[in-house]
C-alpha positions, 0 to 999 in steps of 0.5 A: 500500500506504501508504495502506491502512495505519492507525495505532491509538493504543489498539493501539500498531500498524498495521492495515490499513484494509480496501478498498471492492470496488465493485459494478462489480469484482464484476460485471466479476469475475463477466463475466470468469469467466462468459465463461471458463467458457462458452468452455471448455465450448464448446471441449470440446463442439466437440472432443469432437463428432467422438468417437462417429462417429469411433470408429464409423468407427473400428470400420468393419474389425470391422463387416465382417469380422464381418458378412461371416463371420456373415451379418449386414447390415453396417448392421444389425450397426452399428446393434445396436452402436450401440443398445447402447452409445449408444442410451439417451444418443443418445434421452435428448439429443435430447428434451433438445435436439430439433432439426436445427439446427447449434447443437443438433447440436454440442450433443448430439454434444459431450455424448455424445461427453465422455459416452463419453470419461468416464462410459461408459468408467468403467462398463464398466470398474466392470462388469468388475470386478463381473463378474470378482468373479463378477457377470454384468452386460452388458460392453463396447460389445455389452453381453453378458453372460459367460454369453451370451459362452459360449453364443455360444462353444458354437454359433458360431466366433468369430473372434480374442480372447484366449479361454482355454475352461479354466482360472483364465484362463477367465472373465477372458479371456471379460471381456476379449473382451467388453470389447475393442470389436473382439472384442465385435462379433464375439461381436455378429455371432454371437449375431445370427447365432444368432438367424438360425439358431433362425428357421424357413426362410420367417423366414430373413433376417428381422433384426429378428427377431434384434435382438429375440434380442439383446434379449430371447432371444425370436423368436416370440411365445408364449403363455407370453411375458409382454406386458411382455417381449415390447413391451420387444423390439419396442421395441428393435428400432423404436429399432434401425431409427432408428439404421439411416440413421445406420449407412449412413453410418458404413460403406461403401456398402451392398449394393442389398439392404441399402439396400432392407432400410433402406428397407423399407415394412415398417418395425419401427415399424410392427411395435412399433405392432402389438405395442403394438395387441395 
């Protein structure tokens, strides 16, 4: 410290002589900070990669208590919720970072899984609080809106939930079904299982047809129906079908029937190319 003291004359007082920082401690500063950072990050994305197929497992007692009460194929219900709440991220990594490799995987895993402990947990609770202003966005891990969540209400009997059908407690009660992931998968099953009974007999079982209904509210093409909105269902349901291997392995072994639903050469891909083609 002595030596980094000066004395002026003019002054009358020491001042203190300012240090050399050499290029090296800088750089070496910079290294050090670099390397921290980086492990820091690379902690949170690997602690965070298990967080989404965790939670789906997590989600395995809903899925089939809802499938089983509505009809609905366990795997088809997983990969409708999953299409909805995570689908547009899960695309969106993996033409960031393509690839099979375990590197790439950890990468888009631990993004989505800080994805869905931070960003997506705050806009639901932002579109809660539009909705209970009076706003009628998509809520929840289903992403119904307040208004589907009551004409799922008026056709279907929906199983638990803290639902008040009058009063002020009505629509904040309805906001806290749909936000509740447990109750929102059951009020999913539903409206799939609405889909299902508005189809004709020879299309009964057709679940492609009701993951469109989820969509778009549409199951057959009309002449009144623009093109636009009607591609915009058929690529829904081909984004479904990618999800259903995936919901295979989320829950427990599938039915012979739900296998040879997953496996079906008579894929919804196929089906977007030919909505595409016309």
């Amino acid at each position: 410290m002595l030596n980094d003291l000066a004395f002026t004359p003019s002054l009358g007082r020491a001042y203190v002589r300012p240090r050399n920082i050499s290029l090296e401690r800088v750089l070496y500063r910079w290294v050090l900070w670099t390397i921290s950072t980086v492990l820091v990050v690379a902690a949170l994305l690997v602690a965070a990669a298990p967080t989404v197929p965790r939670f789906m497992a997590a989600q395995q007692p809903a899925i089939a208590a809802s499938a089983q009460r509505h009809g609905v194929p366990p795997t088809w219900l997983a990969a409708v919720l999953y299409n909805e709440m995570l689908g547009t991220e899960d695309r969106l990594l993996h033409r960031l970072l393509p690839g099979e490799d375990g590197l790439s995987q950890t990468l888009r895993e631990g993004l989505l899984g800080l994805h869905f402990l931070t960003v997506k947990r705050v806009w639901w609770n932002l579109k809660a609080l539009a909705d209970l202003a009076g706003a009628d966005t998509t809520l929840g891990p289903a992403c119904l809106r307040v208004s589907v969540g009551r004409e799922i209400r008026a056709e279907v009997a929906v199983n638990g939930g803290a639902y008040q059908a009058q009063g002020f407690w009505e629509r904040p009660s309805l906001i806290g079904d749909l936000s509740d992931p447990s109750t929102a998968i059951e009020y999913l099953a539903a409206n799939l299982a609405r889909g299902q009974r508005r189809l004709t007999p020879a299309d009964y079982g057709d679940w492609a047809a009701s993951a469109r209904w989820q969509n778009t509210g549409l199951l057959y093409r009309r002449p009144d129906v623009p093109a636009p909105l009607w591609d915009k269902g058929s690529r829904y349901v081909a984004q479904v079908e990618t999800f259903l291997p995936r919901a295979v392995a989320w829950l427990p072994a599938p039915s012979p029937e739900e296998a040879a639903t997953v496996t079906s050469s008579d894929t919804l891909a196929s089906r977007v190319t030919l909505a595409q083609a016309n």
